[in-house]
C-alpha positions in Angstrom: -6.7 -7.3 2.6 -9.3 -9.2 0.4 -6.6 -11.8 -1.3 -6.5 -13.4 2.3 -9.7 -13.5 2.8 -9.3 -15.1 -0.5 -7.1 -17.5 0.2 -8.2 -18.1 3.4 -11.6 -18.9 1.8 -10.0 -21.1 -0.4 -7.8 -23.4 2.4 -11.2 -23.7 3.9 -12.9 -25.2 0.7 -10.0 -27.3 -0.3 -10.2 -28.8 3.6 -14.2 -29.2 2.9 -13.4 -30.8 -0.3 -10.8 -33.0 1.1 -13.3 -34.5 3.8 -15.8 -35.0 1.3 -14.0 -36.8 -0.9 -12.9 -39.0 1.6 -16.1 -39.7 3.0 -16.8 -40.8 -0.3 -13.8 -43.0 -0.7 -14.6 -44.2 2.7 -17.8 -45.8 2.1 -19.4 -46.0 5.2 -16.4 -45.5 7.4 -16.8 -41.6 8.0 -19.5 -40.7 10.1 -21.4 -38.3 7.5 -23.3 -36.3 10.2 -19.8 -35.7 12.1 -18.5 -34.3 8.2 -22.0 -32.0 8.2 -21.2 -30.6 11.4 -17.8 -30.2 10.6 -19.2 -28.2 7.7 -21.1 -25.9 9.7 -18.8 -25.0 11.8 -16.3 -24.1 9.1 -19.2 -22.2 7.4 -19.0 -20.1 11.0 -15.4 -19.5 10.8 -15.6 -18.6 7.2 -18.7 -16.1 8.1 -17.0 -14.6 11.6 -13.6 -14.3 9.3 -15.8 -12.1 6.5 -17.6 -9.8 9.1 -14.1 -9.0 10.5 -12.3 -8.4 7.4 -15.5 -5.9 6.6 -15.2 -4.2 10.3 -11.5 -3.2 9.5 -12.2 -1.9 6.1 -14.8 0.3 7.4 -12.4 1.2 9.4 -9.9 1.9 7.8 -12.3 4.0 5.7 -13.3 6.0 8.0 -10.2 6.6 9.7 -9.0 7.5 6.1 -11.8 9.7 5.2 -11.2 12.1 8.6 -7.4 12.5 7.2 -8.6 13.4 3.9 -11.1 16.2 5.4 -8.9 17.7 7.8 -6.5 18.1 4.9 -9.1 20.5 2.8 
């Protein structure tokens, strides 16, 4: 479960990285605060992807530590 939130995480910085650079190629052409808020809401996404990737491996924990004490 962590290599996609690995590569998940990783699309997500290679898309920040992409709009950044063209903001830079650009010039004044991209609308810098539009690429900031852009950012932040990818920093949500990114954030909201991590909480649910820990939920399910509590989860999953849990649902696999009843097994193993039910089997003692």
């Amino acid at each position: 479960m962590s290599s996609v939130g690995v590569s998940v995480g990783s699309a997500l910085f290679w898309i920040w990285q992409m709009l950044m650079s063209t903001e830079r190629v650009l010039g004044g052409l991209a609308h810098p605060e539009k690429i900031e808020e852009m950012d932040r809401e990818l920093t949500k996404v990114i954030e909201d992807f991590d909480r649910a990737v820990n939920v399910e491996a509590l989860r999953l924990a849990k649902e696999t530590s009843k097994h193993s004490f039910t089997s003692i």
